[in-house]
N, C-alpha and C positions, 0 to 999 in steps of 0.2 A: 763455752765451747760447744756448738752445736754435735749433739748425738752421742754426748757426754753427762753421763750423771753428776749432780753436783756434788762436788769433793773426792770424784772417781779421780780425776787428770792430778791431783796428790799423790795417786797410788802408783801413778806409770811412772817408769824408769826413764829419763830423755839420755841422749847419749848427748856430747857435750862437742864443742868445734876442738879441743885438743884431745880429745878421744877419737876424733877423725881424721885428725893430723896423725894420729900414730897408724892407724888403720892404713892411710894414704903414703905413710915412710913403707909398709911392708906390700903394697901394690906395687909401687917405683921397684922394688926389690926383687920381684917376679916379674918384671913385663909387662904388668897390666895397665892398662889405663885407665885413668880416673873415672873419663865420660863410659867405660864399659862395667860401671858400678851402678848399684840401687844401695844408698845404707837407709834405712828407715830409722827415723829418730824417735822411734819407742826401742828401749832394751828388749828380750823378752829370752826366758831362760830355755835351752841351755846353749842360748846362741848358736846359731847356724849360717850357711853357704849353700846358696842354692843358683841353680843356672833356670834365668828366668826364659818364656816365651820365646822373649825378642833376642837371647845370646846375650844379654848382661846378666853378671852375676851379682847377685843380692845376698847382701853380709849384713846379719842381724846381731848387734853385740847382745854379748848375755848379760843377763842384770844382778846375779849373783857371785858375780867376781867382779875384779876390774878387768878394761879393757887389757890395760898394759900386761896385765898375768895371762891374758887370752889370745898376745899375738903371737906366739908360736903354735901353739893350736891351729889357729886359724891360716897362718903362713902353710903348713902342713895341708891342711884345708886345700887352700888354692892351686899350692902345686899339684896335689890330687886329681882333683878338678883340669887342669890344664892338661897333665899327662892322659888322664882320660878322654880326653876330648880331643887329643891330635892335633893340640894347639903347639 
């Protein structure tokens, strides 16, 4: 993997496609839409929500829990984020 130490890409956290299906059950669930995400497939702790440049929001799972224990968090997160923002 370019730009990667060797035995580094061991160390990172990838978030999985049923880690993203649960992510994608709690957007349906607020209004959000799919193409109005960024998930980046590195975990990285302590997971975050952030409203990117262009007005998609970027959801980074955390790597020190599961996802599935993080979507109410992160459900909280969003509507947050939405009522904030006068969506």
């Amino acid at each position: 993997m370019p730009g990667v130490a060797p035995g580094e890409e061991d160390d990172m956290a990838v978030i999985r496609l049923p880690e993203i299906e649960e992510i994608f059950t709690v957007l349906e669930r607020v209004g959000v839409s799919r193409e109005a995400v960024v998930i980046p497939l590195t975990k990285r702790d302590p997971g975050a929500i952030r409203v990117m440049n262009d007005g998609r929001l970027e959801i980074v799972a955390p790597e020190s829990m599961s996802v599935h224990d993080w979507l109410p968090a992160l459900e909280r997160e969003i509507r947050s984020v939405i009522e904030g923002s006068g969506a």
